[in-house]
C-alpha positions in Angstrom: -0.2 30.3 -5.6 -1.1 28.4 -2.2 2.2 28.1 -0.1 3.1 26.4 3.7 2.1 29.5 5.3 -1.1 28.8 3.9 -1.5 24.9 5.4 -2.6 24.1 9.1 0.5 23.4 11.3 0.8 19.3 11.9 1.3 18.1 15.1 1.7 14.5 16.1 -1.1 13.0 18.6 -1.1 9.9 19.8 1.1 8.4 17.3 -0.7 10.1 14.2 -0.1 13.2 11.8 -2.9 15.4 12.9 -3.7 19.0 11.3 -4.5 21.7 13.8 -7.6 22.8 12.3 -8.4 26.2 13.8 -8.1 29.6 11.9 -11.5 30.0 10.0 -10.3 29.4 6.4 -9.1 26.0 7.0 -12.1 25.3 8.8 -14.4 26.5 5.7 -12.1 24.6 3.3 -13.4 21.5 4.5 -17.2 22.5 5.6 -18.4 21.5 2.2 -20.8 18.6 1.3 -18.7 18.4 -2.2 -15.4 18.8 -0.9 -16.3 15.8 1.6 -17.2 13.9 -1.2 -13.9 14.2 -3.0 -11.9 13.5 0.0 -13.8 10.1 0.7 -13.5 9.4 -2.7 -9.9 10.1 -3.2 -9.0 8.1 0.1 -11.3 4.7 -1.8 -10.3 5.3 -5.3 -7.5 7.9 -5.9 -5.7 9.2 -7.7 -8.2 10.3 -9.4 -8.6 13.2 -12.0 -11.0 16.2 -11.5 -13.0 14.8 -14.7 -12.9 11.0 -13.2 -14.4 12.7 -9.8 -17.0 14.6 -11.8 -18.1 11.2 -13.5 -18.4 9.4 -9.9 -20.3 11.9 -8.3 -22.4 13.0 -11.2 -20.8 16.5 -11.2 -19.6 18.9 -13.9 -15.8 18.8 -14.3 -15.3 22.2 -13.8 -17.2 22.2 -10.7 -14.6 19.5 -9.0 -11.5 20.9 -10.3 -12.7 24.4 -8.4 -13.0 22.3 -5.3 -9.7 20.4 -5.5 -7.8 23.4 -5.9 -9.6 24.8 -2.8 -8.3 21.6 -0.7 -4.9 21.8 -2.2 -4.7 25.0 -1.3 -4.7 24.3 2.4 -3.0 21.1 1.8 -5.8 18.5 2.3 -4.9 16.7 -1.2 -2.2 17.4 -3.0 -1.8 16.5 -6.9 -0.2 13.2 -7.9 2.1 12.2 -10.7 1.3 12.7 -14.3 -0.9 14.5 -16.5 -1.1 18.4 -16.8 -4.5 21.2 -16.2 -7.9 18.8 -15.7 -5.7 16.0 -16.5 -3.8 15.9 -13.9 -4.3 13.2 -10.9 -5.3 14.1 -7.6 -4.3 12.3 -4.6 -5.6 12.3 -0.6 -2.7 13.7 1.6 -2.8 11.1 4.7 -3.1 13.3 7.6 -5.8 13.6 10.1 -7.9 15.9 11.4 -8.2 17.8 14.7 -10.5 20.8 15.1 -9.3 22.7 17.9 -11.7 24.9 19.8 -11.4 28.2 19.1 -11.8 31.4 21.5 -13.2 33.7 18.8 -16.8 33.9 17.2 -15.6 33.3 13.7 -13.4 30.3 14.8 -16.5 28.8 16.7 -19.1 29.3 13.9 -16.5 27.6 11.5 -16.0 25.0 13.5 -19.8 24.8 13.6 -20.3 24.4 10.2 -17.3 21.8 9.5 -19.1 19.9 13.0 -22.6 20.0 10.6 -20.9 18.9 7.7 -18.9 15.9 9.4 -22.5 14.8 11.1 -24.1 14.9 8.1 -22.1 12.8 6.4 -21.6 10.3 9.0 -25.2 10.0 8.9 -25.3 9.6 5.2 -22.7 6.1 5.8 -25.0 4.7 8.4 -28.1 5.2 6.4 -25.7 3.5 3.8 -24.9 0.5 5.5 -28.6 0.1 6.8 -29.6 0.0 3.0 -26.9 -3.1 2.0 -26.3 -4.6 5.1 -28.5 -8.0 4.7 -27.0 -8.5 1.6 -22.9 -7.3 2.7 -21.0 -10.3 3.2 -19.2 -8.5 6.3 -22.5 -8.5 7.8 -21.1 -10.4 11.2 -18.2 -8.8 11.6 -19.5 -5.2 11.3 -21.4 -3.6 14.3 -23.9 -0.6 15.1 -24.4 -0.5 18.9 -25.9 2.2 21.4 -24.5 2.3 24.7 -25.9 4.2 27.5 -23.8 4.6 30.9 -23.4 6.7 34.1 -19.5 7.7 34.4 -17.2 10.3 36.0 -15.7 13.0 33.6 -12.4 10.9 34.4 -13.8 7.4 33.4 -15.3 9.2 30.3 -11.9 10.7 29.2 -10.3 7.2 30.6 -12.9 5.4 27.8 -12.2 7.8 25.0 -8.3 7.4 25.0 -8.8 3.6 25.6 -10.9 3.7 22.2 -8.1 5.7 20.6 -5.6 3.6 21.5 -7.1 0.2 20.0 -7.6 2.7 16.7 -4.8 4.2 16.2 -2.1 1.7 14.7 -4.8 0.6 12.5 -5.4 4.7 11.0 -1.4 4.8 11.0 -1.3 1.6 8.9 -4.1 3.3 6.6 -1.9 6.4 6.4 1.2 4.4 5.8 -0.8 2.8 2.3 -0.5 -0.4 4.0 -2.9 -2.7 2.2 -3.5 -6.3 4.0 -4.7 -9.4 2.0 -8.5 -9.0 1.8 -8.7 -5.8 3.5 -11.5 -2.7 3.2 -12.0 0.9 4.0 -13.9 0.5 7.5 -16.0 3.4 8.4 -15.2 4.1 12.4 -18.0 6.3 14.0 -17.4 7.3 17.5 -19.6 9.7 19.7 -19.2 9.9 23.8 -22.0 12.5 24.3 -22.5 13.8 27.8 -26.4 14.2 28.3 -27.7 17.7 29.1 -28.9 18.4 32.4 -28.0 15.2 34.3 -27.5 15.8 37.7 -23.8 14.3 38.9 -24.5 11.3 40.9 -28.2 11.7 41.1 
């Protein structure tokens, strides 16, 4: 039976619930295409049952109650009122996610594999939206832009907490199950990647 002990400790960054993602078995919980899966669909349609998720994502129902119970364990989703066994609903637990860098080999080669898993599926929403886009009628209001530009380490970390601050109210209103008039989940894809062997100032 999972307990507290058994969930990431929760700290509060910049004005948002954040799970300290570090020791390898809370890293592994999530590095899973399925488990993913579940999460993004419990966040868009949930709650949901393990037989309702199986339908969605053309699984077996078996299959996603064995991966619910592995999120729950570690308190990623947590179940939701009514019904009892496979019947019983499952529900997102709005928290976020920080993976802390860890000092040990098995902390870094988790964190590896959640990193693959994340990429992958943030690839898998842009090849989404490049398959529907013509047709979506949010089409003008969305955006896919590449930037490239020469900055200090300062500016960089000055541009990344500048991003975070125009995003975070919005993720706390999403965590809060504030739901405006005419609203939709928006996918929000950031990456500031420092270039490998750019000389500094060159």
């Amino acid at each position: 039976m999972p307990t507290r002990d058994d969930h990431p400790e929760i700290d509060d960054e910049r004005g948002l619930p954040l799970r300290q993602l570090r020791r390898p078995e809370h890293l592994k919980a999530l590095a899973h295409p399925r488990r993913m899966q579940l999460l993004d669909l419990l966040v868009s349609d949930g709650p949901l049952t393990a037989s309702q998720c199986a339908e969605r994502l053309g699984d077996s129902a078996a299959s996603c109650s064995y991966h619910l119970r592995q999120l729950a364990r570690f308190g990623f989703v947590v179940e939701a009122d009514g019904g009892e066994g496979r019947n019983r609903p499952w529900r997102w637990a709005p928290i976020g996610n920080h993976i802390v860098e860890g000092t040990s080999p098995a902390e870094r080669a988790a964190a590896e594999s959640l990193g693959a898993v994340l990429d992958a599926r943030n690839l898998d929403r842009i090849r989404g939206w490049a398959g529907r886009r013509t047709s979506d009628p949010w089409r003008e209001a969305a955006d896919a832009s590449d930037w490239t530009l020469r900055l200090t380490r300062q500016e960089l970390a000055d541009l990344t907490a500048a991003i975070t601050a125009l995003i975070v109210p919005l993720q706390r209103r999403t965590f809060d199950g504030v739901v405006p008039e005419d609203s939709r989940l928006v996918d929000v894809l950031t990456y500031l990647l420092p270039r490998p062997g750019t000389t500094p100032g060159a």
